[in-house]
C-alpha positions as CSV (number, residue, x, y, z in Angstrom):
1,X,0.0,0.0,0.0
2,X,1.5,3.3,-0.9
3,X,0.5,6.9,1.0
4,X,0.0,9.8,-1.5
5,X,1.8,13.1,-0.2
6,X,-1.7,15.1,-0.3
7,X,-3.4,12.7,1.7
8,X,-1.0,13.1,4.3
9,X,-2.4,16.5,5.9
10,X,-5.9,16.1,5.2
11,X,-8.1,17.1,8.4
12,X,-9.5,13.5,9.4
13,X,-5.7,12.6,9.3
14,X,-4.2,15.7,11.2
15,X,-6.8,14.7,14.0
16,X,-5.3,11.1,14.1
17,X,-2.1,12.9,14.6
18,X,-3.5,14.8,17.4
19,X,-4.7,11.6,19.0
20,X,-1.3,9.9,19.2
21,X,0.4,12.7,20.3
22,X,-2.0,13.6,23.3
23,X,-1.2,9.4,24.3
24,X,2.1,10.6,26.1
25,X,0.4,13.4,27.6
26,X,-2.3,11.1,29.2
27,X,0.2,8.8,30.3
28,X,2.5,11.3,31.9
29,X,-0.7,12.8,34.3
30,X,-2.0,9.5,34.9
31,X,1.7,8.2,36.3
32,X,1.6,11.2,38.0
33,X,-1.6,10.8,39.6
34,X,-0.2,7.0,40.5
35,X,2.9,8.5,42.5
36,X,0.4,11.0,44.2
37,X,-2.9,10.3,44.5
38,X,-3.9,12.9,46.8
39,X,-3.5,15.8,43.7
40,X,-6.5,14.9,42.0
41,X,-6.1,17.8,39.5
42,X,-3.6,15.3,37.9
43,X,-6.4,12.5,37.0
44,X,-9.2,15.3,35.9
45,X,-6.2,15.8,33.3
46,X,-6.0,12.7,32.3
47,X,-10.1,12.3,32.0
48,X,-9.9,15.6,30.0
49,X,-7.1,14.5,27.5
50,X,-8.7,11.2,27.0
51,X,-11.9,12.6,26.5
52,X,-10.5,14.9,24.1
53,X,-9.2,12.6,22.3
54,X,-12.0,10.2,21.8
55,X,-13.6,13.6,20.3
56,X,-11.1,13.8,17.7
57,X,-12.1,9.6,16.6
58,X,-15.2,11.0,16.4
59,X,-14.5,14.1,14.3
60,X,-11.9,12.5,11.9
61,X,-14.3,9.5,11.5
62,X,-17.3,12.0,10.7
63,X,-15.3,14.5,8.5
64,X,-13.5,11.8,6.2
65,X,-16.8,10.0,5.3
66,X,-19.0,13.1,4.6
67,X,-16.3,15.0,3.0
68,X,-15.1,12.1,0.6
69,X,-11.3,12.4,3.0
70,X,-11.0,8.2,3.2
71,X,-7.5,7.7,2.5
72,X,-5.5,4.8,2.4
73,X,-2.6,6.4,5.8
74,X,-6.0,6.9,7.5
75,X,-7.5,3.1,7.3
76,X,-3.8,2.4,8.8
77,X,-3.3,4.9,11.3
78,X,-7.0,5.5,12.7
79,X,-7.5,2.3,14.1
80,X,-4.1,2.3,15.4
81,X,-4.3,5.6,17.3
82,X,-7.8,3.8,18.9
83,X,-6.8,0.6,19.8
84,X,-3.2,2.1,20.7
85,X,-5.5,4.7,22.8
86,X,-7.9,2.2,24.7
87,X,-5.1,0.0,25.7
88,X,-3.0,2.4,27.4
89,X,-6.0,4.2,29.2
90,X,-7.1,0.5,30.8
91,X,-3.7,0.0,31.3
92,X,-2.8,3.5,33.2
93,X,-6.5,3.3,34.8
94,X,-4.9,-0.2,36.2
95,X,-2.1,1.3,37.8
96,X,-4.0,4.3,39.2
97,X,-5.9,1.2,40.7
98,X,-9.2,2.3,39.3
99,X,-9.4,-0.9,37.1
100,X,-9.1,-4.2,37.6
101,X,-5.7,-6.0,35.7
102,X,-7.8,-8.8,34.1
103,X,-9.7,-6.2,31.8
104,X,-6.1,-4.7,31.2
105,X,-5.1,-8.7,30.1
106,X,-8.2,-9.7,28.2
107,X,-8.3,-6.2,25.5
108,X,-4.4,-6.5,25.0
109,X,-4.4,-10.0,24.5
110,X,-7.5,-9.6,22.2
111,X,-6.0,-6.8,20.2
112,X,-2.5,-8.1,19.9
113,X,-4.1,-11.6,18.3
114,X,-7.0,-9.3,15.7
115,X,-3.5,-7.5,14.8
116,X,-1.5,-10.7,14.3
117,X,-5.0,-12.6,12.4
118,X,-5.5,-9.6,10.2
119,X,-2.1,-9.7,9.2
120,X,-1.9,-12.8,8.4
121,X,-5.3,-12.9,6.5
122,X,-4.0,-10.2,4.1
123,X,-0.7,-11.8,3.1
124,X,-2.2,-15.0,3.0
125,X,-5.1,-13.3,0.2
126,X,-2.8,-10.8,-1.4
127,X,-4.8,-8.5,0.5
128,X,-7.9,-9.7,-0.8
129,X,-9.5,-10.7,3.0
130,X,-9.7,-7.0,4.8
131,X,-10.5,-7.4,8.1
132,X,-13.3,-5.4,9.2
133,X,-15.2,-4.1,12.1
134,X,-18.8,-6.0,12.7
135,X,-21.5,-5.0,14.9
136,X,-20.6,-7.5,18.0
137,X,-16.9,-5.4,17.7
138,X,-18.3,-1.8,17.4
139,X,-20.8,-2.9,20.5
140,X,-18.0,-4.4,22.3
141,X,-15.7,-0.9,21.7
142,X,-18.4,1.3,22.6
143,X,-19.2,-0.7,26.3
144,X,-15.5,-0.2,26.5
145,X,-15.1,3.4,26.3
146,X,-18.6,3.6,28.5
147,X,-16.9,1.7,31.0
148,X,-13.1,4.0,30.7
149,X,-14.9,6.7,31.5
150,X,-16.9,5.7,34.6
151,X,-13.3,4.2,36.1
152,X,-12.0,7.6,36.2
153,X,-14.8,8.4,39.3
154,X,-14.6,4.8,40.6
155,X,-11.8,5.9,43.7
156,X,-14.3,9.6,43.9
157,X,-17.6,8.0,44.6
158,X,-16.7,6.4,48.2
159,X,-20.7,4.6,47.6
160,X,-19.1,2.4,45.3
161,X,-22.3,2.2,43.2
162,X,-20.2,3.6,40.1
163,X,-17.5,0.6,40.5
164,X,-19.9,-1.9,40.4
165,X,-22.0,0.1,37.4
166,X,-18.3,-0.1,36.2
167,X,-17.7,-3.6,37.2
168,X,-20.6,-5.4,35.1
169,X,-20.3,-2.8,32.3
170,X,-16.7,-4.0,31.3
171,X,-17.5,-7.5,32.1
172,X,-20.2,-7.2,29.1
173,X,-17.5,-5.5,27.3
174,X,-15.0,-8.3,27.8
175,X,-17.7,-11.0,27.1
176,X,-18.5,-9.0,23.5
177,X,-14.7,-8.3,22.5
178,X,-14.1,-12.4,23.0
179,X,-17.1,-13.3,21.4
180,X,-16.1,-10.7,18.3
181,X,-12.5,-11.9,18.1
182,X,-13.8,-15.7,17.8
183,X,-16.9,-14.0,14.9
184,X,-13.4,-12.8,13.1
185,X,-11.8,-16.2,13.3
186,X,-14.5,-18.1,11.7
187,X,-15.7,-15.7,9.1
188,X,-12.4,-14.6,7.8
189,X,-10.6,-18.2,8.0
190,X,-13.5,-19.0,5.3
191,X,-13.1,-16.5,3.3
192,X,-9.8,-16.8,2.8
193,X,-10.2,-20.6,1.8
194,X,-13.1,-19.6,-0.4
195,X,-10.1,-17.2,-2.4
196,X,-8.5,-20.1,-2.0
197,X,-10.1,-22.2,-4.0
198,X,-11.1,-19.2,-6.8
199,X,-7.9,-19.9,-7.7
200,X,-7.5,-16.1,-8.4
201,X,-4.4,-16.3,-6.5
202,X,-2.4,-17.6,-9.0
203,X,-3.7,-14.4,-11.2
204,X,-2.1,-12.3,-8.4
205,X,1.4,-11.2,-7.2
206,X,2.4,-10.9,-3.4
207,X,1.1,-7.3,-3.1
208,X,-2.6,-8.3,-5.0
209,X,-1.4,-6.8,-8.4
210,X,-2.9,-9.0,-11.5
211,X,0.1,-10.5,-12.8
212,X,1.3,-9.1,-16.5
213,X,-0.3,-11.5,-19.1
214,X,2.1,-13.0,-21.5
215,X,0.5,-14.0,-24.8
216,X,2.0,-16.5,-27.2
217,X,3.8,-15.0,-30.6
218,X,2.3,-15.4,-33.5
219,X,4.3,-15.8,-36.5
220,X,3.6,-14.6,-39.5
221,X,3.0,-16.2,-42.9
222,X,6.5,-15.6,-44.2
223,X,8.4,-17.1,-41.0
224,X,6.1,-19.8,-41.5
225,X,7.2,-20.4,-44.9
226,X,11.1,-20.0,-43.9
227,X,10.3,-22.7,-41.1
228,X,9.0,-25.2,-43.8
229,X,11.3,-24.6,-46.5
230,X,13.9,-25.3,-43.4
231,X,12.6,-28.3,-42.4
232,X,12.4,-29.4,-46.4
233,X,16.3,-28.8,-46.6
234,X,16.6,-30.8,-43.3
235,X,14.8,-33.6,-44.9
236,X,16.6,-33.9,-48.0
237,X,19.9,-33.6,-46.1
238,X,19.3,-36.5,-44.4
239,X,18.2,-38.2,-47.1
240,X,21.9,-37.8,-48.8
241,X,24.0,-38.4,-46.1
242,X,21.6,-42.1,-46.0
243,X,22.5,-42.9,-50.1
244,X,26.0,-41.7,-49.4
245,X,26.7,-44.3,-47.0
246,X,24.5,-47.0,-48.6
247,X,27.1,-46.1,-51.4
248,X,30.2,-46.6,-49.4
249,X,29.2,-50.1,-48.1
């Protein structure tokens, strides 16, 4: 896949940009928040930049379909600024100790093996399987990003009403994200046998380019006649060397 130049600072992209570079920012006022967790201004930070930064996935997502702004470094970088985004708020939210490490364990491990699958899926297609999101996914993301944002207030509200709210909320999550990565399995492990066996492989090099189609040489009436009149002299060559030695004998 190749980037073109003027796709590079189109707005849905610059907003992606944004989003990875406000990642070090929320990890720098969450760690501090960690080492002191009596300065609260230091997680309301944190809360803010990652709520900021979900606004720009909306924004970008929003702005590049309605203003015809899909690009090819956007399908790449988008969904790595979000998954990149999620996994290091859970896993900053853990440390804090306003989440609970096995939710931290079950998104990385379920990311890390869509990444490796997908990757996989297009090499072994010539990148004609594309791994997309389905409905189970986007549900599962969204009950994610609900249950972020509520872990934030889980060491504020001394009730504990939110923590539990918080508790079953990302257990749903968790339940969705394991049930989506197994959906992904199934469906794109047939597709890719069903391109398979199209045989359209073979029509394709490594990077899903049809292969340049080499078409036989035809010749032309008077090579034709120069092959006969050839294979006349080869004839009637043989057929003198044959009398001479019948001769000599």
């Amino acid at each position: 896949m190749k980037f073109k130049k003027e796709e590079l600072f189109t707005i849905p992209n610059i907003l992606t940009y944004i989003r990875l570079i406000s990642i070090p920012f929320f990890m720098w006022m969450m760690i501090a928040y960690a080492i002191d967790e009596t300065a609260t201004k230091y997680i309301w930070a944190g809360f803010g930049i990652f709520l900021f930064a979900e606004i720009t996935d909306i924004c970008d997502g929003y702005i590049a379909r309605h203003f015809n702004q899909i690009s090819d470094i956007g399908k790449v970088l988008d969904p790595i600024a979000d998954k990149v985004l999620q996994c290091v708020s859970m896993l900053m939210l853990a440390i804090c100790g306003n989440l609970h490490w096995a939710f931290v364990v079950i998104i990385i491990v379920k990311e890390v093996y869509m990444g490796v699958t997908s990757k996989y899926w297009m090499r072994a297609s010539k990148r004609q399987v594309e791994q997309k999101s389905n409905k189970v996914g986007k549900a599962g993301a969204t009950i994610y990003f609900v249950g972020i944002l509520l872990a934030f207030f889980n060491k504020i509200d001394t009730s504990k009403i939110v923590f539990y709210i918080d508790l079953a909320i990302l257990i749903i999550g968790s339940i969705l994200a394991v049930v989506a990565a197994v959906q992904y399995t199934v469906i794109y492990t047939k597709k890719l046998k069903e391109v398979r066996a199209s045989g359209i492989l073979d029509t394709l090099d490594r990077y899903g380019n049809p292969l340049p189609i080499v078409e036989p040489i035809e010749q032309s009436d008077s090579d034709k006649d120069a092959q006969i009149d050839v294979n006349a002299d080869d004839g009637r060559s043989g057929q003198s060397v044959e009398q001479t030695e019948n001769y000599e004998v």
